[in-house]
C-alpha positions as protocol buffer text, in pm:
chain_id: "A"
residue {
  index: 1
  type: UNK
  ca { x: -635 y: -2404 z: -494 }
}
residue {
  index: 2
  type: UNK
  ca { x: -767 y: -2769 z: -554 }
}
residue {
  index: 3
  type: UNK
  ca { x: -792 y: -2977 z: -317 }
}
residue {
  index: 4
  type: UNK
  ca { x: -761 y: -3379 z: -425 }
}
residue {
  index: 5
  type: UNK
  ca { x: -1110 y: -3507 z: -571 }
}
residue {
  index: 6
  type: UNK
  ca { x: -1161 y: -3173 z: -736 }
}
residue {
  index: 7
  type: UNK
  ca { x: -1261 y: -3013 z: -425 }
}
residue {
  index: 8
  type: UNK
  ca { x: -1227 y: -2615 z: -396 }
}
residue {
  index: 9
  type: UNK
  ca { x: -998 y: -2523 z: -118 }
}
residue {
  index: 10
  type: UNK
  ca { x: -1068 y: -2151 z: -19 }
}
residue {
  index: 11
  type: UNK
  ca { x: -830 y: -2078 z: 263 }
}
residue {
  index: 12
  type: UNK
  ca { x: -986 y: -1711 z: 432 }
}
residue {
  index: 13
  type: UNK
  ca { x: -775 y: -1538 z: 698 }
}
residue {
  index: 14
  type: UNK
  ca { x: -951 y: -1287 z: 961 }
}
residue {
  index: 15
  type: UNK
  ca { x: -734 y: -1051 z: 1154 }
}
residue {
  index: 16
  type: UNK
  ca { x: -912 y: -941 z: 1466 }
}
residue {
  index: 17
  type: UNK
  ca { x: -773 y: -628 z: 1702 }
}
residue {
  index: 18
  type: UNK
  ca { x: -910 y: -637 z: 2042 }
}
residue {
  index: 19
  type: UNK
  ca { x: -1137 y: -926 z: 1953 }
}
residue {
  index: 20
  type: UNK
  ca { x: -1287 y: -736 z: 1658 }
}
residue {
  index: 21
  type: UNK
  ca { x: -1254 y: -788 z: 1285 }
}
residue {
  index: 22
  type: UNK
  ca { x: -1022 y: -553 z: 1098 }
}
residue {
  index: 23
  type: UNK
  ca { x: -912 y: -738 z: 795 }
}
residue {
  index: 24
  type: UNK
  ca { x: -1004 y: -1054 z: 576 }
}
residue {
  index: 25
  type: UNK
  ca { x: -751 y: -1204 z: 377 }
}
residue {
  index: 26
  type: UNK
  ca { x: -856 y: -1443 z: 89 }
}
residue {
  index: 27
  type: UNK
  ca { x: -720 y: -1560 z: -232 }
}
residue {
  index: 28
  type: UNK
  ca { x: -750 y: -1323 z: -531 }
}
residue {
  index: 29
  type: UNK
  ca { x: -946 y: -1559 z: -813 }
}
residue {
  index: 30
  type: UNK
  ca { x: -969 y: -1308 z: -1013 }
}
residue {
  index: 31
  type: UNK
  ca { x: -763 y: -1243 z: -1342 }
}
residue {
  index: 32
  type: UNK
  ca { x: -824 y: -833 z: -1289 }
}
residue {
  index: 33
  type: UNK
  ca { x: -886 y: -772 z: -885 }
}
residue {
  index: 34
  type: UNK
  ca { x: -876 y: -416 z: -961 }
}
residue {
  index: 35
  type: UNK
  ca { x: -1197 y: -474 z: -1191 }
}
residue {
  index: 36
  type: UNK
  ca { x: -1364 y: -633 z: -863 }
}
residue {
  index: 37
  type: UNK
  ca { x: -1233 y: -346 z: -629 }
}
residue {
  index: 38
  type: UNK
  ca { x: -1379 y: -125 z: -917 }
}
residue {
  index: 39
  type: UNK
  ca { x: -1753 y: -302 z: -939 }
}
residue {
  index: 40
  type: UNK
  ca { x: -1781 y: -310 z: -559 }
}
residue {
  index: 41
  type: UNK
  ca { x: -1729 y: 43 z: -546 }
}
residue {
  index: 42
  type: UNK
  ca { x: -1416 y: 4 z: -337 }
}
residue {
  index: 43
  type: UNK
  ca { x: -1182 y: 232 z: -579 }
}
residue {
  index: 44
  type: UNK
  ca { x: -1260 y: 419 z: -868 }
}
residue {
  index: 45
  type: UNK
  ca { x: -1058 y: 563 z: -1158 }
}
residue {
  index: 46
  type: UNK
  ca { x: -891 y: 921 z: -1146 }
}
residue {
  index: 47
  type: UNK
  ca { x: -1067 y: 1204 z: -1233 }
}
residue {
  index: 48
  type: UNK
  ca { x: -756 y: 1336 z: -1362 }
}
residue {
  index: 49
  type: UNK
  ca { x: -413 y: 1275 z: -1555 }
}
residue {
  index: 50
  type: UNK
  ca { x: -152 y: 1304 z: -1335 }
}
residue {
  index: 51
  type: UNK
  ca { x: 73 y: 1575 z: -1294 }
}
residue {
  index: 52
  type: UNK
  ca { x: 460 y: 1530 z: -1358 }
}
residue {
  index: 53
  type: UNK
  ca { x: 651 y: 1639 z: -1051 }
}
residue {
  index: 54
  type: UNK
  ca { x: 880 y: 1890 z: -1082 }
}
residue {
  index: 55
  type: UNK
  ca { x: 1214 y: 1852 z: -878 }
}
residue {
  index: 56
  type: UNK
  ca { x: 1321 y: 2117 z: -621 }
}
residue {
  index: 57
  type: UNK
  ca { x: 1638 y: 2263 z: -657 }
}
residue {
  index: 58
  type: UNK
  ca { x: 1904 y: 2150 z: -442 }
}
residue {
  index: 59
  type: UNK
  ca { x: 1999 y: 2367 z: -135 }
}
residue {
  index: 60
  type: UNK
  ca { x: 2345 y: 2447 z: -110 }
}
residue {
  index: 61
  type: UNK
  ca { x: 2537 y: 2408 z: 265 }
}
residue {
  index: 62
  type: UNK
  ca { x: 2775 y: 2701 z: 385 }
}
residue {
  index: 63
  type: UNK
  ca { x: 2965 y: 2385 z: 602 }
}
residue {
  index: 64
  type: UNK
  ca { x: 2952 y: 2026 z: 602 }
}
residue {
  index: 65
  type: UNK
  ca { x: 2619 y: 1926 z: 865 }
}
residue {
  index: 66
  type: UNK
  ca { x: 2846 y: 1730 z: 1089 }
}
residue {
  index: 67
  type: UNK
  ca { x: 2951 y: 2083 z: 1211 }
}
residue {
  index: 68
  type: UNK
  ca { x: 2595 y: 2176 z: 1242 }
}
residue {
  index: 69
  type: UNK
  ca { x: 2527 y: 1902 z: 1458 }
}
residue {
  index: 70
  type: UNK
  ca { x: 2798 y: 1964 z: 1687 }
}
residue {
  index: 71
  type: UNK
  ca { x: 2685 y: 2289 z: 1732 }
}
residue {
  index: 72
  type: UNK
  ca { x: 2362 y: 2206 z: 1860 }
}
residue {
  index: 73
  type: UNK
  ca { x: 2491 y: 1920 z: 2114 }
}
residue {
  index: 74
  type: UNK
  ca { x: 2650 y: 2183 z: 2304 }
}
């Protein structure tokens, strides 16, 4: 953000817990802040493609749950 008179504005949030810092907020100025996460050694890249999941097969009930449930309330 610019402030009037081409001043930067950098507004910077700290959440504390207990009095101690846990978290800074602060505007993202860059165009790729995974690139900057990256560089900083914060994340890196997979090592790996990712696996498609395979679905589970669906179970099949003997009675509608509602019964179930009743059952175990008593």
């Amino acid at each position: 953000m610019v402030a009037a008179g081409g001043i930067a504005l950098v507004v910077e949030v700290v959440v504390t817990m207990r009095g101690r810092r846990v978290a800074r907020l602060v505007p993202v100025d860059e165009v790729d802040p995974l690139a900057d996460l990256r560089a900083r050694g914060l994340v890196r890249e997979p090592t790996a493609p990712r696996s498609p999941r395979t679905r589970r097969a669906r179970l099949k009930a003997a009675g509608p749950v509602s019964d179930l449930v009743a059952d175990q309330r008593r």
